[in-house]
OpenMM code with the backbone's topology and positions (N, CA, C; nanometers):
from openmm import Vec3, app, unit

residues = "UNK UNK UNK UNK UNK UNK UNK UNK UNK UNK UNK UNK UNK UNK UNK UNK UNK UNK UNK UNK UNK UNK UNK UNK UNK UNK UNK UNK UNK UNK UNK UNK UNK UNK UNK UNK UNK UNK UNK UNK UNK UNK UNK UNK UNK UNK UNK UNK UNK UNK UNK UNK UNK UNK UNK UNK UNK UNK UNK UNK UNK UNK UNK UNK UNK UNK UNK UNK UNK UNK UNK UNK UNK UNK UNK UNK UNK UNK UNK UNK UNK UNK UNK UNK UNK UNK UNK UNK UNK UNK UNK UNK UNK UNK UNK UNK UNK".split()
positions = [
    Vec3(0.7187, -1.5392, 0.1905),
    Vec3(0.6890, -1.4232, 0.1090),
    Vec3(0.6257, -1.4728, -0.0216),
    Vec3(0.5464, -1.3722, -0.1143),
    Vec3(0.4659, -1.4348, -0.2239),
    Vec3(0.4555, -1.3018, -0.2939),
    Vec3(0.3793, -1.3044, -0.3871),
    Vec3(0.3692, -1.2163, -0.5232),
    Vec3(0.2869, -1.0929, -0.4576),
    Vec3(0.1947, -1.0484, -0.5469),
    Vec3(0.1501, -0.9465, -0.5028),
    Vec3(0.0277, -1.0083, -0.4133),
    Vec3(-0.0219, -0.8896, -0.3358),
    Vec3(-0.1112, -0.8933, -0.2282),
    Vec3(-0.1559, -0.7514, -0.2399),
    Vec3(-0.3042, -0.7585, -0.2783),
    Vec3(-0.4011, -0.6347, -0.3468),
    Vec3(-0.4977, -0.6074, -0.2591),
    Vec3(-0.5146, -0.4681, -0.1896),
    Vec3(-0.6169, -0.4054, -0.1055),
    Vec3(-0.6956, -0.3291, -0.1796),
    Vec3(-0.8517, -0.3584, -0.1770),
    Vec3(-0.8959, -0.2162, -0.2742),
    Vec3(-1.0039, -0.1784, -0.1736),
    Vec3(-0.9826, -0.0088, -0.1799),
    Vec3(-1.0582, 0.0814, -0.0777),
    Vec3(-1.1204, 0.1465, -0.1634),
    Vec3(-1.2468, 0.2554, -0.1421),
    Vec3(-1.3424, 0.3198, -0.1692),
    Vec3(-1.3499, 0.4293, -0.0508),
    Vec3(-1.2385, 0.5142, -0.0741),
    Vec3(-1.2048, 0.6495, 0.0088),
    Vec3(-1.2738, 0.7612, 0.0229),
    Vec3(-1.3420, 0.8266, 0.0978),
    Vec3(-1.4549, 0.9288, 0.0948),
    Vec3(-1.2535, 1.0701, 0.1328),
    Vec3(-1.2301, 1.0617, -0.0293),
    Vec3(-1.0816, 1.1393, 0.0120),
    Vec3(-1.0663, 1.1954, -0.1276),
    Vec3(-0.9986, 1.3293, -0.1498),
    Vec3(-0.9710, 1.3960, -0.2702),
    Vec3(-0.7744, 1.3228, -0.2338),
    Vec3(-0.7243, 1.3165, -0.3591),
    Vec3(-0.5690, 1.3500, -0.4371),
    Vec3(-0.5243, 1.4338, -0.3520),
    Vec3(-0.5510, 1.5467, -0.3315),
    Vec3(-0.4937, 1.6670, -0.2518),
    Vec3(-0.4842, 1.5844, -0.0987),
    Vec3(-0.5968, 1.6042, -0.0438),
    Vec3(-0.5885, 1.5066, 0.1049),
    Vec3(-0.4788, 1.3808, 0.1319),
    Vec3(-0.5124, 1.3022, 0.0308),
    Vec3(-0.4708, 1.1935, 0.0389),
    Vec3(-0.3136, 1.2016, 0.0946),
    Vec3(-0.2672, 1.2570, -0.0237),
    Vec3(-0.1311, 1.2495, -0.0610),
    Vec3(-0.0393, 1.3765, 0.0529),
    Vec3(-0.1511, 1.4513, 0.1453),
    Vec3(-0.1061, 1.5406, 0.2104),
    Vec3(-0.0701, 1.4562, 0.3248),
    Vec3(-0.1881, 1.3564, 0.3573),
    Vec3(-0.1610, 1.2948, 0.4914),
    Vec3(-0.0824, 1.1302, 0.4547),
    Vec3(-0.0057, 1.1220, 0.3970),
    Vec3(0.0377, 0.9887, 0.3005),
    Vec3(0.2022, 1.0007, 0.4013),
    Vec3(0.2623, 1.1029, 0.4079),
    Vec3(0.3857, 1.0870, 0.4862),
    Vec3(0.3306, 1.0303, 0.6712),
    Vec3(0.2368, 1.0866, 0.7391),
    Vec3(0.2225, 1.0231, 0.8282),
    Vec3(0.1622, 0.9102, 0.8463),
    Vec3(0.0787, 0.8314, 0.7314),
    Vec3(0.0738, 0.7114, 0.7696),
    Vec3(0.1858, 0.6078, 0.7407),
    Vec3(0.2968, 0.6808, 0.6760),
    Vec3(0.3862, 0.6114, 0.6241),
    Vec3(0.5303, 0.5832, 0.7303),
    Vec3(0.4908, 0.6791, 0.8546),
    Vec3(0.6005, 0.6829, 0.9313),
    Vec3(0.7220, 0.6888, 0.8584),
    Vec3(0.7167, 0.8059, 0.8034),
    Vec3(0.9000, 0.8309, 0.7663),
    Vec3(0.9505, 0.7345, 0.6538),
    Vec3(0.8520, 0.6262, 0.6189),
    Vec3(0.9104, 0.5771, 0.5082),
    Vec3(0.8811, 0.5966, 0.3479),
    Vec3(1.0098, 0.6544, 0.2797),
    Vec3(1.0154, 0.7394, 0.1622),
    Vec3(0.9539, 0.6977, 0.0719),
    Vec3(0.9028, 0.7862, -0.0201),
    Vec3(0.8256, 0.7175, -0.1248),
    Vec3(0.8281, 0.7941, -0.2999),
    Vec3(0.8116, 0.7544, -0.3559),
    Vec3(0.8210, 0.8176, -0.4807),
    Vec3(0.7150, 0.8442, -0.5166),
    Vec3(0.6435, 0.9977, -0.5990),
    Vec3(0.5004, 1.0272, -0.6141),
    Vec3(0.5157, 1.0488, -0.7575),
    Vec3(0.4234, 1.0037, -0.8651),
    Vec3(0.3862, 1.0418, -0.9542),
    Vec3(0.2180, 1.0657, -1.0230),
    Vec3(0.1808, 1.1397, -1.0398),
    Vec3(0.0804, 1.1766, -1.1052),
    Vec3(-0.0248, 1.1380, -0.9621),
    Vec3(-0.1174, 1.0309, -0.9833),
    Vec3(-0.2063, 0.9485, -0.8701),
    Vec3(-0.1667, 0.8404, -0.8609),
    Vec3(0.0096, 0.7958, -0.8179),
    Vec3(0.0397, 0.6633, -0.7959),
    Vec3(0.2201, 0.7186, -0.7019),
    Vec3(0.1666, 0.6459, -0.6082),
    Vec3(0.2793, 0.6203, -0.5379),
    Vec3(0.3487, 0.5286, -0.4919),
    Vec3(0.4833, 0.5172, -0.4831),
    Vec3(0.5371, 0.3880, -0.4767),
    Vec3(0.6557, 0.3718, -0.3704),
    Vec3(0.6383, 0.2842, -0.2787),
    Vec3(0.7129, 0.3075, -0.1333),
    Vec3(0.8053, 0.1393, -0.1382),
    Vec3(0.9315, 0.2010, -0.1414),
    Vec3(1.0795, 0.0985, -0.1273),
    Vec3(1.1031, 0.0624, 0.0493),
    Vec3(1.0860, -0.0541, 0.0981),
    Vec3(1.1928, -0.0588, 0.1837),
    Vec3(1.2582, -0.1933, 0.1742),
    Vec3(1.3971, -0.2001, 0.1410),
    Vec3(1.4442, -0.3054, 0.0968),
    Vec3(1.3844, -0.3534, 0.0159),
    Vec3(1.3850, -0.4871, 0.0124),
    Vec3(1.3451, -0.5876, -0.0763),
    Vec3(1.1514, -0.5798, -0.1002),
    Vec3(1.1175, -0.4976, 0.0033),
    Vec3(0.9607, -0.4599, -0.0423),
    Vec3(0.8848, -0.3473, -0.1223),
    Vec3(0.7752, -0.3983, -0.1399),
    Vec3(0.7810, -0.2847, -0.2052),
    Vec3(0.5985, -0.2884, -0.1880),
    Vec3(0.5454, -0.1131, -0.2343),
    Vec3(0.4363, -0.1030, -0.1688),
    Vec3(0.3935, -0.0083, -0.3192),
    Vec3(0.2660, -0.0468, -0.3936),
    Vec3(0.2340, 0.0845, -0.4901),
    Vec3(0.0970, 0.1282, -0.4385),
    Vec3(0.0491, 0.2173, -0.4678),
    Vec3(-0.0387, 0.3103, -0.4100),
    Vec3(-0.1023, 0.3822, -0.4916),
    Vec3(-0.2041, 0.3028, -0.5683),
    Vec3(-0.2686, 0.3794, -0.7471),
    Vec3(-0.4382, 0.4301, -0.6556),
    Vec3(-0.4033, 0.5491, -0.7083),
    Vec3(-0.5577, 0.6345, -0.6935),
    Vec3(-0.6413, 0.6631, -0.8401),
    Vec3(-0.7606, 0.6495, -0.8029),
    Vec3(-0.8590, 0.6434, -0.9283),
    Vec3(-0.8857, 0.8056, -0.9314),
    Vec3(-0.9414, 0.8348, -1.0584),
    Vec3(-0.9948, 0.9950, -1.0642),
    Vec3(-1.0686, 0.9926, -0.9574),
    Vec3(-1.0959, 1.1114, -0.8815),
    Vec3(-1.2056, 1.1504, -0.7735),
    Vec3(-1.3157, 1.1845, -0.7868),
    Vec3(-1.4283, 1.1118, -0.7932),
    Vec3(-1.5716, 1.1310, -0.8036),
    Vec3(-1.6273, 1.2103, -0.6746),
    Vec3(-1.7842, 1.2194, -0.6673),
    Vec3(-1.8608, 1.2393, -0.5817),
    Vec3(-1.9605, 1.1827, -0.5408),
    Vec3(-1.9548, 1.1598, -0.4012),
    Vec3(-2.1122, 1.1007, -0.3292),
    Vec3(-2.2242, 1.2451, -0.2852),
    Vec3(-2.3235, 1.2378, -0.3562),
    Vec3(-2.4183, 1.2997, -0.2736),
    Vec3(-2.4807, 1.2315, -0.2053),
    Vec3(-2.4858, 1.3284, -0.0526),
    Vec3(-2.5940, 1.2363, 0.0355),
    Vec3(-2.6878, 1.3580, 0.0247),
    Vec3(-2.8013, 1.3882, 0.0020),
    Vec3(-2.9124, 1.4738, 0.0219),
    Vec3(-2.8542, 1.6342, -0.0262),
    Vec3(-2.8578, 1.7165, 0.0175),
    Vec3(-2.7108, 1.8598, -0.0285),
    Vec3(-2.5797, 1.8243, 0.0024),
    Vec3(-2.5254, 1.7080, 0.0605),
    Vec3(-2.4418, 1.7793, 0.0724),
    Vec3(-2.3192, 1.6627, -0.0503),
    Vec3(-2.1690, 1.6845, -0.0551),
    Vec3(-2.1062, 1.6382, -0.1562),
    Vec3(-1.9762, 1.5882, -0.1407),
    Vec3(-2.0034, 1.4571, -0.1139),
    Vec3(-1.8318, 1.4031, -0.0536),
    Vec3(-1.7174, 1.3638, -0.1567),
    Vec3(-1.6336, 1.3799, -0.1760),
    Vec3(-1.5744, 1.3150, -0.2485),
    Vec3(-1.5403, 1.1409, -0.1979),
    Vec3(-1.5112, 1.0536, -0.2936),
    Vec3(-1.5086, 0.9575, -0.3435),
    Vec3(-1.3801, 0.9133, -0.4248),
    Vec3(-1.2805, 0.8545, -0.3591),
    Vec3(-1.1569, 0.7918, -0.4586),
    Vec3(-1.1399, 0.6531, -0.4354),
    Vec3(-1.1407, 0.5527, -0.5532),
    Vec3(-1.0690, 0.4597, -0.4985),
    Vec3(-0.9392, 0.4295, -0.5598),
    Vec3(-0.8836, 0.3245, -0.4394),
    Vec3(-0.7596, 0.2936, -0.4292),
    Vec3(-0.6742, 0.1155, -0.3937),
    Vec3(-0.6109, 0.1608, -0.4596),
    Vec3(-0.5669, 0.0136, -0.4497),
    Vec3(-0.3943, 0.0399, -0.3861),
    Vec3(-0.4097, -0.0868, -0.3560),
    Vec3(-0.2602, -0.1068, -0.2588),
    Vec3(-0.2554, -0.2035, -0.2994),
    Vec3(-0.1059, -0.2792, -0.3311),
    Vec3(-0.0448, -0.3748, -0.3963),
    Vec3(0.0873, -0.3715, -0.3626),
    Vec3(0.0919, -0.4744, -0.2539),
    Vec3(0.2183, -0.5199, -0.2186),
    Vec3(0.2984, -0.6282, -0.2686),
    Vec3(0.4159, -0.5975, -0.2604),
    Vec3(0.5019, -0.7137, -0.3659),
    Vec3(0.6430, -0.7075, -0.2408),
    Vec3(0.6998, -0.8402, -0.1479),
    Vec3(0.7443, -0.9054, -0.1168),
    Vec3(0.7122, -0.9013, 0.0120),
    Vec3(0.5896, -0.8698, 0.0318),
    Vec3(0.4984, -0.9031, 0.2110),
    Vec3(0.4753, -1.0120, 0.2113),
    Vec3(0.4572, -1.1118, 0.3516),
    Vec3(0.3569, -1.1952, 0.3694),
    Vec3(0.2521, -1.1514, 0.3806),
    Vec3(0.1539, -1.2025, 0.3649),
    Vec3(0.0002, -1.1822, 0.4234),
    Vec3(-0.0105, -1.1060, 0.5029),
    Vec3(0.0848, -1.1729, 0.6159),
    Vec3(0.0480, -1.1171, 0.7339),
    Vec3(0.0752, -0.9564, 0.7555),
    Vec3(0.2140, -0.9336, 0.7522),
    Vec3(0.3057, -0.8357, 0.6893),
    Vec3(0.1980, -0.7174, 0.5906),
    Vec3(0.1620, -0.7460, 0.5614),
    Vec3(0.0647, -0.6541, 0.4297),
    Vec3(-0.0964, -0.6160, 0.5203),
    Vec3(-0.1126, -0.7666, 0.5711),
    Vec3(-0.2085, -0.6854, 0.6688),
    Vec3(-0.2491, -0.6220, 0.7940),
    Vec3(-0.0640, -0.6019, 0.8270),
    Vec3(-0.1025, -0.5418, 0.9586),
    Vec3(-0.0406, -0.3957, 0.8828),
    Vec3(0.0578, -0.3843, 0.7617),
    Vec3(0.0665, -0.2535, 0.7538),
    Vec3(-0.0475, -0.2105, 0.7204),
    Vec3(-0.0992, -0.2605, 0.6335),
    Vec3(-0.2351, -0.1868, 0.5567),
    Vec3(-0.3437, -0.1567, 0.6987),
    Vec3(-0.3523, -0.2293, 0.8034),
    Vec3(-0.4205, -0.2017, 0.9117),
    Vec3(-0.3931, -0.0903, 0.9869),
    Vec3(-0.2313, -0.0482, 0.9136),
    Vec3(-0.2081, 0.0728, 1.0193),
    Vec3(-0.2208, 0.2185, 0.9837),
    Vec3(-0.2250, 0.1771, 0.7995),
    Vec3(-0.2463, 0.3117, 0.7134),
    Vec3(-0.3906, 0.2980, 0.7274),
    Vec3(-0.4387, 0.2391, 0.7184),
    Vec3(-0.6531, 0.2343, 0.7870),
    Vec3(-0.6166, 0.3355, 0.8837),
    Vec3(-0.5675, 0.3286, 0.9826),
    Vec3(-0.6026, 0.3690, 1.1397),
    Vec3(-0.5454, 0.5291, 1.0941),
    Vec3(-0.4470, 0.5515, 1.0221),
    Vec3(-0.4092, 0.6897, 1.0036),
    Vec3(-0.4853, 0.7418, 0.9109),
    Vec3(-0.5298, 0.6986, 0.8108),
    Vec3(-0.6543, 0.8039, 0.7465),
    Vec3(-0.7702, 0.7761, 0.7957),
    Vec3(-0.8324, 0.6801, 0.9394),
    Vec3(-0.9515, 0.7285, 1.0065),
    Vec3(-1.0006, 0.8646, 1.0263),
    Vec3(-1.0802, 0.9257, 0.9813),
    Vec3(-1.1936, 1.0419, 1.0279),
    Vec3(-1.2576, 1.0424, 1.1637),
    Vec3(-1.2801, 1.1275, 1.2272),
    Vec3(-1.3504, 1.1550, 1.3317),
    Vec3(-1.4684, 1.0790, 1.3444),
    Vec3(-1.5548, 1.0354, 1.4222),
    Vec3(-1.6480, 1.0268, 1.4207),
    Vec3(-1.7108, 0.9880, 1.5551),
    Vec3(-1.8363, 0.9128, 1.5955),
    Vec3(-1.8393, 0.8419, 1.7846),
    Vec3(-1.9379, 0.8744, 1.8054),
] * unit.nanometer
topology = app.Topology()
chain = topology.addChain("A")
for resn in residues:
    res = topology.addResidue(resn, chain)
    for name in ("N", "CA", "C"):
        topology.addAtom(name, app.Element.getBySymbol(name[0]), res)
């Protein structure tokens, strides 16, 4: 185990979204919400979850939103950090094909 271990994303996602679909990528594990930062206990780990104000992408008319985000884990391994973070990827995937 080691110090922190920092993911930073560039989310085509509003605050509202985010934090709506944040219990199912979390599978049931509890978390504390404040303002645009959330912070998830299990045991001895620990997971924070800081969102930036929400901008916008225009592509031509139309207007996506834009958040980024950082994830910062504190008592994961590597490994540990990157298969959760691989699994909250797979739950806020969008449609697409």
């Amino acid at each position: 185990m080691s110090g922190e271990i920092v993911f930073e994303k560039e989310m085509g996602i509003d605050h509202a979204d985010f934090f709506r679909l944040l219990p199912h990528a979390l599978d049931r594990l509890e978390y504390i919400f404040e303002d645009s930062r959330a912070v998830i206990s299990d045991g001895a780990k620990r997971l924070e979850i800081t969102l930036s104000e929400t901008g916008e992408r225009r592509i031509a008319l139309m207007s996506v939103p834009v958040t980024h985000v950082r994830f910062a884990y504190f008592g994961y391994s590597r490994e540990e950090a990157e298969e959760f973070q691989a699994h909250i990827d797979r739950r806020y995937q969008r449609g697409g094909g």
